[in-house]
Structures are given as C-alpha cells and as structure tokens.
DOMAR-782609 format. One record per residue: residue number from 1; residue in three letters; x, y, z of N, C-alpha, C in turn. Coordinates in steps of 0.001 Angstrom, whole numbers, plus 500000, padded with zeros to 6 digits. Layout:
REM DOMAR-782609
{resi=NUM resn=ALA nX=X nY=Y nZ=Z caX=X caY=Y caZ=Z cX=X cY=Y cZ=Z}
...
***
This chain:
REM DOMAR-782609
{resi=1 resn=UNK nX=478087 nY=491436 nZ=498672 caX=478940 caY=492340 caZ=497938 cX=478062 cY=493190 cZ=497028}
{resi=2 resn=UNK nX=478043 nY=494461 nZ=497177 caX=477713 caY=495280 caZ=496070 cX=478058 cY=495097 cZ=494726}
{resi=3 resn=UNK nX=477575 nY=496008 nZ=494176 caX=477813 caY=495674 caZ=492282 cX=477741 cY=497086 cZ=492432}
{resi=4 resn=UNK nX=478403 nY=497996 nZ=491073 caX=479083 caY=499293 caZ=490785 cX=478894 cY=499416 cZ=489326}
{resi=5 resn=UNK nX=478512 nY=499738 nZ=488356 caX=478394 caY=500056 caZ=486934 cX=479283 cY=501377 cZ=486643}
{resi=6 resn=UNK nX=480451 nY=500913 nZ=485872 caX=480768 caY=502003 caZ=485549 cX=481002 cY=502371 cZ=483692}
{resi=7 resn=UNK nX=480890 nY=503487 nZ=483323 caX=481339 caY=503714 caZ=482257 cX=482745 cY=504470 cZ=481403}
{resi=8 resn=UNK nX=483251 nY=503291 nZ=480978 caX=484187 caY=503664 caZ=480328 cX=484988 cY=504264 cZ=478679}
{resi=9 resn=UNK nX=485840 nY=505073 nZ=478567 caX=485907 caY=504951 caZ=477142 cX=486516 cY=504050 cZ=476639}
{resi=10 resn=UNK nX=486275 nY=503663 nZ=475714 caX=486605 caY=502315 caZ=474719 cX=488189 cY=501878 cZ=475158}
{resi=11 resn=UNK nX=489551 nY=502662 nZ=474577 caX=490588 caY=502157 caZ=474719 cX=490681 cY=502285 cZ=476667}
{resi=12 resn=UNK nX=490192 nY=502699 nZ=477579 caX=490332 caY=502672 caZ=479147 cX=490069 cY=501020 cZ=479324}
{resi=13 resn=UNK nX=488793 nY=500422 nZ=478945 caX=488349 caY=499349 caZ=478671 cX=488985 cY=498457 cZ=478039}
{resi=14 resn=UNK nX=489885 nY=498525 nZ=477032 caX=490793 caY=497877 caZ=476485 cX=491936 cY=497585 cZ=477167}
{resi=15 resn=UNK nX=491995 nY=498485 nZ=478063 caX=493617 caY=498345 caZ=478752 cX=493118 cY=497493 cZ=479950}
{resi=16 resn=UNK nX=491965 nY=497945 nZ=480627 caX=491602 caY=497103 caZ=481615 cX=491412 cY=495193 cZ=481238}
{resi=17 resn=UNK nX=491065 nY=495213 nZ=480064 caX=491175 caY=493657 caZ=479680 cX=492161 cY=493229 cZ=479377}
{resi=18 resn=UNK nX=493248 nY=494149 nZ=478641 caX=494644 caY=493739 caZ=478449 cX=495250 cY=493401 cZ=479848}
{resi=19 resn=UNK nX=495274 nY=494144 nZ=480886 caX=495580 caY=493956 caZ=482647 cX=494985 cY=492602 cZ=482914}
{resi=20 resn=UNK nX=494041 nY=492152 nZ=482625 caX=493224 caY=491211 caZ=483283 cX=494114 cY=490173 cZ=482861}
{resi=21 resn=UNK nX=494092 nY=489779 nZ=481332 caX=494370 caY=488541 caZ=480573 cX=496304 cY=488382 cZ=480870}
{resi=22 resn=UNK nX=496793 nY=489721 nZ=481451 caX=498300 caY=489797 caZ=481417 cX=498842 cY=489310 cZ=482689}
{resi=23 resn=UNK nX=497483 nY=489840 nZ=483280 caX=498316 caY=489782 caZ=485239 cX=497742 cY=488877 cZ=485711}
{resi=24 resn=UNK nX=497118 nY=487862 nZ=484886 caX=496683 caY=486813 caZ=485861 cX=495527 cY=486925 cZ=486957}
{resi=25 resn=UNK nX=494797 nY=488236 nZ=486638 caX=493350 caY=488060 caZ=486943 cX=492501 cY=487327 cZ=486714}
{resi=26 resn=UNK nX=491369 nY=486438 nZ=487206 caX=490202 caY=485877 caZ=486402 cX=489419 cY=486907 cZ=485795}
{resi=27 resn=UNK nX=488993 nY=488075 nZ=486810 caX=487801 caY=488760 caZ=486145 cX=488520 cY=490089 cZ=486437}
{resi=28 resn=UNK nX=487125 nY=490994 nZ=485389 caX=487483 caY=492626 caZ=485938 cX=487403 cY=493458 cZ=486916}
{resi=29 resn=UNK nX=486372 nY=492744 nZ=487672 caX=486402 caY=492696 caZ=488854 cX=487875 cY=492511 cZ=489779}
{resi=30 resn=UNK nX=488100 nY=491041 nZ=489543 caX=489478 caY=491001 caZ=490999 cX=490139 cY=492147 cZ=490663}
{resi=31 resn=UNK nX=490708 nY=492341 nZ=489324 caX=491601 caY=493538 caZ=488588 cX=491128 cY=494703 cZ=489615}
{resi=32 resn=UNK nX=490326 nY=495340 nZ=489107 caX=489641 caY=496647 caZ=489834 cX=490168 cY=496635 cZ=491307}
{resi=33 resn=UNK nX=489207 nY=495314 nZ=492008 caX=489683 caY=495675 caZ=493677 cX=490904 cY=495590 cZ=494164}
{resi=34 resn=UNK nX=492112 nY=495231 nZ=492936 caX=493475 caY=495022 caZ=493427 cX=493729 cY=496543 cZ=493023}
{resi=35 resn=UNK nX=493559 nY=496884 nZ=492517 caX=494039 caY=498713 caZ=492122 cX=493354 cY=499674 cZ=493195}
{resi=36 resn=UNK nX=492258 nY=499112 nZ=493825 caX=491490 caY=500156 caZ=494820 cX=492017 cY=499476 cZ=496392}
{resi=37 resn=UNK nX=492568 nY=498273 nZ=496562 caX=493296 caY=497981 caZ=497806 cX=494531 cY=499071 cZ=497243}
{resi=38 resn=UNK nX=495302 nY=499052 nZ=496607 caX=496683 caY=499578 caZ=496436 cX=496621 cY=500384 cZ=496847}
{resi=39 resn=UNK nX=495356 nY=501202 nZ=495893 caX=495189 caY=502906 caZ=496789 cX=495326 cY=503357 cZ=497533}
{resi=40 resn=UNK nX=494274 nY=502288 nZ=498394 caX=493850 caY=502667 caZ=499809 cX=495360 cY=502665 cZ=500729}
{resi=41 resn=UNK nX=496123 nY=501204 nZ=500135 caX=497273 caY=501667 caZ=500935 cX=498204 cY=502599 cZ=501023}
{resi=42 resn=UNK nX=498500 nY=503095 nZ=499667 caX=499501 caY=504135 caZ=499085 cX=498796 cY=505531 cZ=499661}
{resi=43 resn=UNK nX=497146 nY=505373 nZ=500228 caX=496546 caY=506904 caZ=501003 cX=497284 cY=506575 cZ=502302}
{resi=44 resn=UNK nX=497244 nY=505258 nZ=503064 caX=497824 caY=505151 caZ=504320 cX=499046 cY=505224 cZ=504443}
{resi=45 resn=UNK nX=499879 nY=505159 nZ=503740 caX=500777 caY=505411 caZ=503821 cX=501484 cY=506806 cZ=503755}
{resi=46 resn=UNK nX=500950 nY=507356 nZ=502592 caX=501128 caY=509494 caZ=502598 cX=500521 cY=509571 cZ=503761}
{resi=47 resn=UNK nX=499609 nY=509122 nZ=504424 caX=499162 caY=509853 caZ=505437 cX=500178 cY=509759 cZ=507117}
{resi=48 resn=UNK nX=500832 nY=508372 nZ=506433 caX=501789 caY=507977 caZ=507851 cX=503272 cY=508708 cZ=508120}
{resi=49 resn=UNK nX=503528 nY=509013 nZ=506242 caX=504404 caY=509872 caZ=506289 cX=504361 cY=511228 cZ=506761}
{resi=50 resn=UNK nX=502979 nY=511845 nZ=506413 caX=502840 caY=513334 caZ=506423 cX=502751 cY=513273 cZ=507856}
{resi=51 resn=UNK nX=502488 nY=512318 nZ=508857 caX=501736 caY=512518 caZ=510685 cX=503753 cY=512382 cZ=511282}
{resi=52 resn=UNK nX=504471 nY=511527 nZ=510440 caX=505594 caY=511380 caZ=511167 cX=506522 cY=512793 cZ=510717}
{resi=53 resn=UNK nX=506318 nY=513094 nZ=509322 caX=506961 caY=514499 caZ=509201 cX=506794 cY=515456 cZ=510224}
{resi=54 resn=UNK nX=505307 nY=515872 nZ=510631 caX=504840 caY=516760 caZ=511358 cX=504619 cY=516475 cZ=512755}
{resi=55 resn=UNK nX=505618 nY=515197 nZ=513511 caX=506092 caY=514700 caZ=514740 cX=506932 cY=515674 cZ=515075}
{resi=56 resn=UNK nX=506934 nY=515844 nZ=516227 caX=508338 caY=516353 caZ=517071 cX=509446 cY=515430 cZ=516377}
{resi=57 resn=UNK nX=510740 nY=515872 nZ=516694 caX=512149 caY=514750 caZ=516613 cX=512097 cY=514597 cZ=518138}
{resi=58 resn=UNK nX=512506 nY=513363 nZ=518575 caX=513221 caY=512802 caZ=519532 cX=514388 cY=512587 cZ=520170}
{resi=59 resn=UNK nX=514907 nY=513140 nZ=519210 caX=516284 caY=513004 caZ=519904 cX=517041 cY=512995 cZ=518346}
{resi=60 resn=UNK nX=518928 nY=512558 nZ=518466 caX=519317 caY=512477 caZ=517737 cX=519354 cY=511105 cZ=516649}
{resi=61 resn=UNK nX=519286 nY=511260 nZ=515254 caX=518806 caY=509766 caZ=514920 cX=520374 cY=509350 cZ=514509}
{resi=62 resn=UNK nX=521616 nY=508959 nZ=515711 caX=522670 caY=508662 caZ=514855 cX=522850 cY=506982 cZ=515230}
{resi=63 resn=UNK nX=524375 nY=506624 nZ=515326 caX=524761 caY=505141 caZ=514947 cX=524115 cY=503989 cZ=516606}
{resi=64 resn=UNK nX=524081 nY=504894 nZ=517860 caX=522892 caY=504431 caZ=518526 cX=521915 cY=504202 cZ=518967}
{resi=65 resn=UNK nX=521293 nY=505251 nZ=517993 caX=519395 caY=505102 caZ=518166 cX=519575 cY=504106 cZ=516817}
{resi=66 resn=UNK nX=519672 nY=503568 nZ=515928 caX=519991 caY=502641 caZ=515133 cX=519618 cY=501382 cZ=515532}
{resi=67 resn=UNK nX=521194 nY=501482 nZ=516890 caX=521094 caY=499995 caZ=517412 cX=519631 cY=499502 cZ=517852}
{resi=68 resn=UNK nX=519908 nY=500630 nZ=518609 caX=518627 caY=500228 caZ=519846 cX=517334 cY=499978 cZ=518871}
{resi=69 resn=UNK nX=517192 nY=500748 nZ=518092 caX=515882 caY=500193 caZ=517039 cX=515890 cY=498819 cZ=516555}
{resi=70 resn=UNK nX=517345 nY=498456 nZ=516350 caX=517467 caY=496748 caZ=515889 cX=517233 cY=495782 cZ=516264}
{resi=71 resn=UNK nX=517957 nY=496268 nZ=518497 caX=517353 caY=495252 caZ=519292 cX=516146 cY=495284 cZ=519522}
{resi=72 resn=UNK nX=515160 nY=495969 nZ=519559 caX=513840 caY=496563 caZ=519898 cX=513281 cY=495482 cZ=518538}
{resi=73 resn=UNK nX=513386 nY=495635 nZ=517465 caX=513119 caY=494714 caZ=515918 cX=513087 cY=493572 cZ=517004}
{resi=74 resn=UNK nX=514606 nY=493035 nZ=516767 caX=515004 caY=491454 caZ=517679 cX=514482 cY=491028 cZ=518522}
{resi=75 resn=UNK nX=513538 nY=491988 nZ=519725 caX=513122 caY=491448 caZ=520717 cX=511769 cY=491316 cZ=520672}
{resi=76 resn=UNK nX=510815 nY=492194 nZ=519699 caX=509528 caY=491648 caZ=519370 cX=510099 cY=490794 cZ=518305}
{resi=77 resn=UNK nX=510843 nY=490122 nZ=517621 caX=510656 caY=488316 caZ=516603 cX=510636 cY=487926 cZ=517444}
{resi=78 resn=UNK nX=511778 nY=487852 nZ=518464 caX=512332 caY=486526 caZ=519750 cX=510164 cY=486435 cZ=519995}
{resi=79 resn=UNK nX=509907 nY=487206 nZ=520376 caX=508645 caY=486512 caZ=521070 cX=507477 cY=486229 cZ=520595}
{resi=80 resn=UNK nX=507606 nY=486211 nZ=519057 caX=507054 caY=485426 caZ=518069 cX=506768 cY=484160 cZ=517913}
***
C-alpha cells in the first residue's frame, strides 16, 4: 500500500478527527478510503445514468414491460 501526505487546514483536520472518533473509524486513514470508495461509486454511477439517458428507448416503459422486468428479477434469484 502506498502512503499519500497531505496538507490540511487546521479546522478540515479537525472535522476529519471528529469523523473518525464519531463513525467508528480506527484511523484516518480507513476514514479517507471510505470517502474515496464512495466517490468512486457516486462517479459510476453519474456515469451509468448519463450512458442510459443517452440510450435509445426501447419500447414503451408501461404496466407490462414492468412485469416482464420482475419475472426476468425472479428468474435470475430462482438460479441462485
């Protein structure tokens, strides 16, 4: 694992130890890489939205493309 030095201003640093001692972090570390996983997901995710916005539509999305999405759900658990 790498190591990263960063510099902070005083109360940024304060809040980051207040986070630590509040949320049940050990170190400032775990803290940090739980805020830079989040990121990363909250980027994958704008990005999944913005690729499905800028999809074609398929068809109409009414009360039976619904279903069929439910059984489609149901039939990948069943083979779980």
């Amino acid at each position: 694992m790498s190591t990263m030095n960063i510099s902070l201003p005083e109360p940024m640093k304060a809040f980051i130890d207040q986070q630590v001692d509040q949320g049940g972090y050990s170190t400032t570390s775990e803290y940090l890489r739980d805020i830079i996983r989040k990121e990363q997901d909250r980027i994958k995710l704008r990005e999944a939205l913005l690729a499905g916005a800028a999809s074609p539509l398929l068809g109409p999305m009414d009360k039976a493309y619904f279903e069929e999405l439910r059984q489609s759900i149901r039939r990948r658990a069943a083979k779980k």
